[in-house]
Structure formats: C-alpha cells, structure tokens
C-alpha positions as CSV (number, residue, x, y, z in Angstrom):
1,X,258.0,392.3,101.4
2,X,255.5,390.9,99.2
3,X,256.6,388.2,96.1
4,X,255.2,387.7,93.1
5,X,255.1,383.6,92.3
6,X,255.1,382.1,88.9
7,X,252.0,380.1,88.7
8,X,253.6,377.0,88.8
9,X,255.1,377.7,92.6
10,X,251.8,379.6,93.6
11,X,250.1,376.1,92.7
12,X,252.4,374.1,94.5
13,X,252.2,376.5,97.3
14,X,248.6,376.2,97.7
15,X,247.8,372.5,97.5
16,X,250.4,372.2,100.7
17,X,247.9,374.5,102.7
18,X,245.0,373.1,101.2
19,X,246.4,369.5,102.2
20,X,247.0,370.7,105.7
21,X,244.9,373.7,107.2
22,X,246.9,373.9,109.9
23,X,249.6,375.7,107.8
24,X,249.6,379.4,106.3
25,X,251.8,380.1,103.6
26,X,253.7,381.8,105.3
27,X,254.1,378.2,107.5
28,X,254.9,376.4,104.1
29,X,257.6,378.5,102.6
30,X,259.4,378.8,106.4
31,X,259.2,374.8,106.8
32,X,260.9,374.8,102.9
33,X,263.7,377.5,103.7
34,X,264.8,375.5,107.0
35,X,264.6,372.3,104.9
36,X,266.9,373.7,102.5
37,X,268.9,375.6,105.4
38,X,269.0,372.3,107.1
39,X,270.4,370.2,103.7
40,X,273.0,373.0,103.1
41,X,274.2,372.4,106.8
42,X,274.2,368.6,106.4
43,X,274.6,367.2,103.4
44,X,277.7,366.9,101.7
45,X,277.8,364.5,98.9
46,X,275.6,364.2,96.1
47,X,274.5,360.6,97.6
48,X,273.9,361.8,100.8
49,X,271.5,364.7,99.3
50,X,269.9,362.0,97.7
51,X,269.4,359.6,100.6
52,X,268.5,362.6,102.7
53,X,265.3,363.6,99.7
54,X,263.9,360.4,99.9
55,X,263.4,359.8,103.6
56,X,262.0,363.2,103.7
57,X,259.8,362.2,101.0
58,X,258.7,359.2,102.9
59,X,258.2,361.4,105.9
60,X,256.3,364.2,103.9
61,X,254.4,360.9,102.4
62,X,253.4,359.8,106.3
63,X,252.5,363.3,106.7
64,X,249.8,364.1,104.6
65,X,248.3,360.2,104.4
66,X,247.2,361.4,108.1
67,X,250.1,359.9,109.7
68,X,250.3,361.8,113.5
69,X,254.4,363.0,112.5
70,X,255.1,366.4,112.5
71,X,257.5,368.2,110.4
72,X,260.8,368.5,113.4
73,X,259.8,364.4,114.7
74,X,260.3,363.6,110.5
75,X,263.5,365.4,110.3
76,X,264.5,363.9,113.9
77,X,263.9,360.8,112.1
78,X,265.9,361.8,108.8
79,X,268.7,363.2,110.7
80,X,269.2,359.9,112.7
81,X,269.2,358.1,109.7
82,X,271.9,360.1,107.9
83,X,273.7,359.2,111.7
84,X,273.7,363.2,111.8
85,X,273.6,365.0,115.4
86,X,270.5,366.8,116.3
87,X,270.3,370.8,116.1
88,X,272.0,372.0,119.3
C-alpha cells in the first residue's frame, strides 16, 4: 500500500528519521500507531491522556537529547507512572 502524505506529516515524518538514523519510516509511523494503540488501550480520562502525553514527551525529550532510553524502556517508564500493568 503506498500513502500519499500532506506536506506537513511528510515533514514531520522525516525530521524523526533524520533525528535518529536508526529508524526507517516505516519504524516511525509503526512506533506512532502502537503509541496510539497503546493510549486507546490505557487511557481513560481526558486527565489521564493528558498526564500520559507529557511523560512521553519527556521520554521522547530524553530520547533524542542522546539519552541511552529506548522507545519500550520510555513507555515501561510511562506505564508505571500511570500505575498501569505492563503488556502481557
């Protein structure tokens, strides 16, 4: 299947590989679908959403100033927190 971004996503969607050349694309957009996946699964009020974007903000923040976190030890993180179980 092949998508056709606006410019604006495309953008965004290329400064995340360019800001970490370990990830394709295809890496970024599977990383954001379990995120979303993963908030639709856990979050259930409007605070909670809330609390739960800014600690991945702060992770994401770690993340690209170098910090040695990757993505499932920053939701790990996250997810204890919230005081949420782990994926089983």
């Amino acid at each position: 299947m092949q998508i056709d971004l606006p410019t604006d996503l495309f953008e965004r969607l290329r400064e995340r590989v360019q800001g970490n050349p370990e990830l394709s694309e295809a890496d970024v957009v599977r990383h954001a679908l379990d995120t979303l996946d993963w908030l639709d699964d856990e979050c259930t009020t409007p605070e909670q959403l809330a609390d739960t974007l800014r600690d991945l903000d702060q992770s994401i923040a770690e993340i690209e100033s170098g910090a040695t976190l990757d993505l499932q030890t920053a939701k790990a993180q996250v997810q204890s927190s919230l005081g949420l179980s782990p994926e089983k």
